[in-house]
C-alpha positions as CSV (number, residue, x, y, z in Angstrom):
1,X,28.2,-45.3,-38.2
2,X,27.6,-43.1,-34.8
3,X,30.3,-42.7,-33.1
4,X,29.8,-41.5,-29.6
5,X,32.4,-40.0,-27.1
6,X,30.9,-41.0,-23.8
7,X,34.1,-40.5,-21.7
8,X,37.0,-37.7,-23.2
9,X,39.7,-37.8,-20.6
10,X,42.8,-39.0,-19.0
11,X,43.4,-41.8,-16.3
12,X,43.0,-39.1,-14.0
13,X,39.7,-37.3,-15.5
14,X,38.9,-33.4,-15.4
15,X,38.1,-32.6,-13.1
16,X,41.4,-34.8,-11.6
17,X,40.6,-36.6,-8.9
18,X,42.7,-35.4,-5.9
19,X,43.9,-32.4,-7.8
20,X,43.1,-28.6,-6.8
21,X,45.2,-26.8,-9.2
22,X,43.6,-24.0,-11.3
23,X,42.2,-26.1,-14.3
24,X,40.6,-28.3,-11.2
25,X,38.8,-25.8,-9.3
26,X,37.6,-24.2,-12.4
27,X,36.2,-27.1,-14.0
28,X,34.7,-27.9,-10.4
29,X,32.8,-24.2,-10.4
30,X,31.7,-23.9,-13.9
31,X,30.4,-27.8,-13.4
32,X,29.3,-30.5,-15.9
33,X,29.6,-29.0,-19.1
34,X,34.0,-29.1,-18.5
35,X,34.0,-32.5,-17.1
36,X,35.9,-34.9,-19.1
37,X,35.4,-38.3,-17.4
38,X,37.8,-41.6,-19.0
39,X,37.8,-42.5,-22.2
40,X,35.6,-44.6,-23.5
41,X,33.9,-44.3,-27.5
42,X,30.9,-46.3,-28.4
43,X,29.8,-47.1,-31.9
44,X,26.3,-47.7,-33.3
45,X,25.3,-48.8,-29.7
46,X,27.1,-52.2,-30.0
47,X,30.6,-51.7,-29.9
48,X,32.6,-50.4,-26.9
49,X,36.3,-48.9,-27.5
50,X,37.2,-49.8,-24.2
51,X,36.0,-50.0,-20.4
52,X,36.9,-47.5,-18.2
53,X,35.7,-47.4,-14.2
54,X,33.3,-45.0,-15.3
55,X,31.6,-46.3,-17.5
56,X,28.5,-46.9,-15.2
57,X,28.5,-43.1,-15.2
58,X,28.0,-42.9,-18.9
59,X,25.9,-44.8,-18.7
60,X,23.5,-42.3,-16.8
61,X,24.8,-39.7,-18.1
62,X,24.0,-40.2,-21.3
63,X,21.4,-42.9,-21.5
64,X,23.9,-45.4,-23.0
65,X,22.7,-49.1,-22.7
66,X,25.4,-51.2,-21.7
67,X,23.7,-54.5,-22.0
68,X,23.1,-53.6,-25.7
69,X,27.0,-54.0,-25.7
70,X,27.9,-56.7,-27.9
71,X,31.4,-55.9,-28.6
72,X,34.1,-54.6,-26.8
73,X,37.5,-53.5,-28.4
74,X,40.2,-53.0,-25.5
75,X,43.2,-50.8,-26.2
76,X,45.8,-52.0,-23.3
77,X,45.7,-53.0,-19.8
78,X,45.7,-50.0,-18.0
79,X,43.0,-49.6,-15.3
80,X,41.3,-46.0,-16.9
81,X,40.9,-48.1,-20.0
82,X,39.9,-51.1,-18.9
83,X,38.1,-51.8,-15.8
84,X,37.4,-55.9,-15.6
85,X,35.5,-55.9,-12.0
86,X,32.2,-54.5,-14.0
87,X,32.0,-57.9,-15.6
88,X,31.0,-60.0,-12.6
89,X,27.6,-57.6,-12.5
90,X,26.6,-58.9,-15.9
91,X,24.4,-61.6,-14.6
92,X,23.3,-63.8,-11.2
93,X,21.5,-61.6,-9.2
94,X,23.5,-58.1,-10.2
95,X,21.2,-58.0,-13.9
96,X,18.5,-59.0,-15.6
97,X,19.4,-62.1,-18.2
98,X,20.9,-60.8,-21.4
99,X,20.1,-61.9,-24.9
100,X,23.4,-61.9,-26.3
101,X,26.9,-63.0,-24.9
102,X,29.8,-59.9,-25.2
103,X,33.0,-60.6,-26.8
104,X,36.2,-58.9,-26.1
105,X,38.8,-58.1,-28.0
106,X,42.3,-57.5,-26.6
107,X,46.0,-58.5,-25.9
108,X,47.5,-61.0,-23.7
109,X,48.0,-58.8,-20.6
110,X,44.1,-57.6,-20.9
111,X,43.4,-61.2,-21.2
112,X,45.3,-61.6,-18.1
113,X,43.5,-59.1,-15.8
114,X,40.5,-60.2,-16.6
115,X,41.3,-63.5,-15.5
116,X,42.8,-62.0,-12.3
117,X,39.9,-59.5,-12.0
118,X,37.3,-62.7,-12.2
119,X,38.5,-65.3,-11.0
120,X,37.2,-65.2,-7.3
121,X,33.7,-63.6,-7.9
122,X,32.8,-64.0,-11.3
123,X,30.1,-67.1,-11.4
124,X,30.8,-69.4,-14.3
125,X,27.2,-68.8,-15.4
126,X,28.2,-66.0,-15.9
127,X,31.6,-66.2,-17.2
128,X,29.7,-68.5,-19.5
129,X,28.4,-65.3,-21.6
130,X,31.7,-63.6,-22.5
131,X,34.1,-64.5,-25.0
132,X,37.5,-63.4,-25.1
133,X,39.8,-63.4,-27.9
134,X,43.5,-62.4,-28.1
135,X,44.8,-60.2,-31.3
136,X,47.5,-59.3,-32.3
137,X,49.0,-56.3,-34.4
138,X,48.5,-56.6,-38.3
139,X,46.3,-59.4,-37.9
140,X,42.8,-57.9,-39.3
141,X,39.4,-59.9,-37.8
142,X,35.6,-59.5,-38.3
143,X,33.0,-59.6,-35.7
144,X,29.0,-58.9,-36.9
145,X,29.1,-56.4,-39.5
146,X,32.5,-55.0,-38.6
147,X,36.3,-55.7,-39.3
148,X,38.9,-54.1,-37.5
149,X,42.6,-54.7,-37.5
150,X,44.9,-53.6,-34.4
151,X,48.0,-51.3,-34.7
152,X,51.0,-51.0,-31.8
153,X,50.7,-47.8,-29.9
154,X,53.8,-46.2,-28.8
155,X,52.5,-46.1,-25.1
156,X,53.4,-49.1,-22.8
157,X,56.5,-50.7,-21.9
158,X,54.8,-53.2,-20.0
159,X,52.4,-54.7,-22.6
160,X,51.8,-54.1,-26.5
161,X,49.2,-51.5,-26.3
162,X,46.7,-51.2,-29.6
163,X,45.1,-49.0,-31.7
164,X,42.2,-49.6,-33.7
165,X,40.9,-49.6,-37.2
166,X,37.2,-50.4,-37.5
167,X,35.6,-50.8,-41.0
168,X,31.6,-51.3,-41.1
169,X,29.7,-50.6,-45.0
170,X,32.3,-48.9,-45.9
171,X,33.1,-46.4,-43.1
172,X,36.5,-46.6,-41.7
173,X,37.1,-45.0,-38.2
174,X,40.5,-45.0,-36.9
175,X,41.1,-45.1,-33.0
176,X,44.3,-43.1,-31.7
177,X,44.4,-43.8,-28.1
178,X,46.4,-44.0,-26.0
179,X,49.6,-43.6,-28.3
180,X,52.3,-40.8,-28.9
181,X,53.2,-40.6,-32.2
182,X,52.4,-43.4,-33.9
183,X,55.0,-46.4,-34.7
184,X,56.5,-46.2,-38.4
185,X,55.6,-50.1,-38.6
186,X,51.9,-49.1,-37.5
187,X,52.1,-46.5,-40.1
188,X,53.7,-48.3,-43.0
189,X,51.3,-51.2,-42.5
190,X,47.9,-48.7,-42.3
191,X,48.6,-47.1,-45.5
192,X,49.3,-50.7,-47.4
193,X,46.2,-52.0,-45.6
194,X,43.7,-48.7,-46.7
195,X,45.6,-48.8,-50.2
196,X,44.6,-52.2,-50.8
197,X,41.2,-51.9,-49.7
198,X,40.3,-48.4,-51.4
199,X,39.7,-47.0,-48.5
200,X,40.6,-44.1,-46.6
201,X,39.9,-43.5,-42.7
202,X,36.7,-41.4,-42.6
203,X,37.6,-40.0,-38.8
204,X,40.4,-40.1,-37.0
205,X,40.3,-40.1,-33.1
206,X,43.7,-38.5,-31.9
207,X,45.2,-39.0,-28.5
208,X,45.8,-34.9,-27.1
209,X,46.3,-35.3,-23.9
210,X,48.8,-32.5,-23.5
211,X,46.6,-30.1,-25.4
212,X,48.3,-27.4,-26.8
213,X,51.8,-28.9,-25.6
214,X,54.1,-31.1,-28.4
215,X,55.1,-34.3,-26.3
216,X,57.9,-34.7,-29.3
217,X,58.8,-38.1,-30.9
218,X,59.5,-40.6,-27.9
219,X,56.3,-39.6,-25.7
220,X,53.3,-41.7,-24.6
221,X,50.8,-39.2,-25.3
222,X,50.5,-36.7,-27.5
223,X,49.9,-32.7,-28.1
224,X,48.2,-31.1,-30.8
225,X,51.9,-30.4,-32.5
226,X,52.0,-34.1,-32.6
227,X,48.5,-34.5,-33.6
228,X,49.3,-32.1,-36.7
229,X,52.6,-34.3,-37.4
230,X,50.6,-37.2,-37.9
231,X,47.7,-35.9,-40.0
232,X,50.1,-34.8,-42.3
233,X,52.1,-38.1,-42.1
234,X,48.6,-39.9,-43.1
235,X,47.8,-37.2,-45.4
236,X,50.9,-38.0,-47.0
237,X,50.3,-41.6,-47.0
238,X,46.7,-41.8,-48.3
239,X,45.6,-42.8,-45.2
240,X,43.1,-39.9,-45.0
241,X,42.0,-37.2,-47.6
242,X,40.3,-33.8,-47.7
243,X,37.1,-35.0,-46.5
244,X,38.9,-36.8,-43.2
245,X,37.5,-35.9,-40.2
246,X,40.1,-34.9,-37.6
247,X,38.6,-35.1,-33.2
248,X,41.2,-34.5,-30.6
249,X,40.2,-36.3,-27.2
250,X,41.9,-38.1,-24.3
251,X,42.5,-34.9,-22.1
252,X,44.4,-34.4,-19.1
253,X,43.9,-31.4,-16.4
254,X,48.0,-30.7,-17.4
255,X,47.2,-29.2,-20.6
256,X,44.2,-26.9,-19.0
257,X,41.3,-28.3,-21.2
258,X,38.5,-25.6,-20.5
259,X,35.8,-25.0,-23.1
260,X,37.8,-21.7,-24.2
261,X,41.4,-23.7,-25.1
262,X,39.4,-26.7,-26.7
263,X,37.5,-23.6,-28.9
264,X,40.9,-22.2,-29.8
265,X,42.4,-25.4,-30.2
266,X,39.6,-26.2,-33.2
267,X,40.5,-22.6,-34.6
268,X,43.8,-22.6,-34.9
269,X,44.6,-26.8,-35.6
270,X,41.6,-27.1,-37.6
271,X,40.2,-29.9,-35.5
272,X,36.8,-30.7,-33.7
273,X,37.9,-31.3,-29.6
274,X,35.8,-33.7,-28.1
275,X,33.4,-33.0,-24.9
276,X,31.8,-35.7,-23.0
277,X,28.9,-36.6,-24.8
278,X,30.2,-35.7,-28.6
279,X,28.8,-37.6,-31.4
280,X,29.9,-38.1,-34.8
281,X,27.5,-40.1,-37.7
282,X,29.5,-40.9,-40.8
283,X,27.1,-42.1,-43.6
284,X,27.6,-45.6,-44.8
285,X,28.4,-46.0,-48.5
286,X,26.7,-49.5,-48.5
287,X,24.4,-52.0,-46.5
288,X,24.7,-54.3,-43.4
289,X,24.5,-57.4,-44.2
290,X,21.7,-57.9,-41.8
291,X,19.8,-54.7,-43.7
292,X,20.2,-56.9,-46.8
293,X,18.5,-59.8,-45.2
């Protein structure tokens, strides 16, 4: 399983925006290399953890072939996560014809801006070519060679937001964003889940948006106090184990996120901080079911 961190920031990005403070203007100067555009995490090439607006930039950026996209896992509503108008372009005269429909995963208010999002430009051709389905927390569901259940987020008041457990031969990688401290249901209901299936998550993805900053228990985000909190809750729980990866992403230009804090971040939390770009390959345990023919 490669996982791939195409996009490692906040709605607002780092460089923010419309923002000139410090962290701004020095990610600005020393260029690329501290840019953290909005999140977005692709898996083996095929599966998409969300759709931010920048996704077409990824896309350049790193050579990431959308139209190979065959799944797309949508964490909540919110416009830096999921950005619906980049659907219309996926046929008519906007692409070339493409082999395979996309199916997307997400709640009831994802499902409802896309239908507001599509509904006046959106040709049923090509409309034709995406499926949608609605899930729902502790409800696991397969899709090709993957199984995922979703958690609730603490993160929305608006909608149920979800996080993400995706299973594939044997690798589990867990998806922590955007959340604060994760739900005790959430919690209670992962480490039943993982028990059952002798499993343990192989990486964990952690919202960090405040950085160095603890956001506390009834936060939206999260800091890497928080981030600790929960890996020793899920160390606690089974849910991971010694050989647990632990990546810190999801950055906002608040908590200062220049290459020197994300270094002493990793030194002193014991955790590998996520740059635009930033892969991870975990080696699967057993084969596809389309390798076994």
């Amino acid at each position: 399983m490669k996982i791939l961190y195409l996009g490692t920031g906040a709605a607002e990005g780092v460089p923010a925006v419309f923002c000139n403070c410090d962290t701004c203007r020095e990610a600005r100067r020393r260029g690329e290399k501290e840019f953290h555009s909005r999140s977005q995490v692709l898996i083996d090439g095929e599966l998409s953890v969300d759709f931010p607006p920048d996704a077409y930039y990824h896309s350049l950026r790193f050579g990431a072939d959308l139209s190979a996209v065959r799944y797309l896992l949508v964490t909540h509503s919110h416009m830096d996560h999921f950005y619906a108008h980049d659907f219309i372009l996926r046929g008519y005269k906007y692409s070339s014809p493409l082999p395979t429909p996309l199916h997307i995963f997400g709640n009831e208010e994802v499902k409802r801006v896309f239908d507001e999002c599509t509904r006046r430009e959106m040709r049923p051709d090509v409309l034709e070519n995406i499926r949608f389905s609605v899930v729902r927390p502790f409800e696991p569901f397969s899709f090709g060679d993957y199984t995922a259940v979703a958690l609730k987020a603490q993160h929305s008041r608006t909608e149920c937001a979800l996080l993400y457990l995706v299973e594939k031969c044997g690798k589990c990688y867990l998806h922590l964003t955007d959340t604060g401290r994760i739900p005790r249901e959430s919690l209670d209901y992962l480490g039943a889940y993982l028990r059952e299936r002798g499993r343990r998550a192989d990486l964990v993805s952690f919202d960090c948006t405040f950085l160095f900053f603890g956001a506390g228990e009834v936060s939206r985000h999260m800091g890497l106090p928080d981030c600790a909190a929960m890996r020793g809750e899920f160390l606690r729980r089974g849910v991971a184990g010694e050989n647990t990866r632990w990546v810190i992403t999801h950055f906002s230009h608040n908590g200062a996120p220049l290459s020197e804090n994300l270094r002493r971040a990793e030194e002193e939390y014991s955790v590998e901080a996520a740059r635009d770009g930033f892969s991870v390959c975990l080696l699967y345990t057993s084969p596809s079911p389309r390798d076994r023919g």
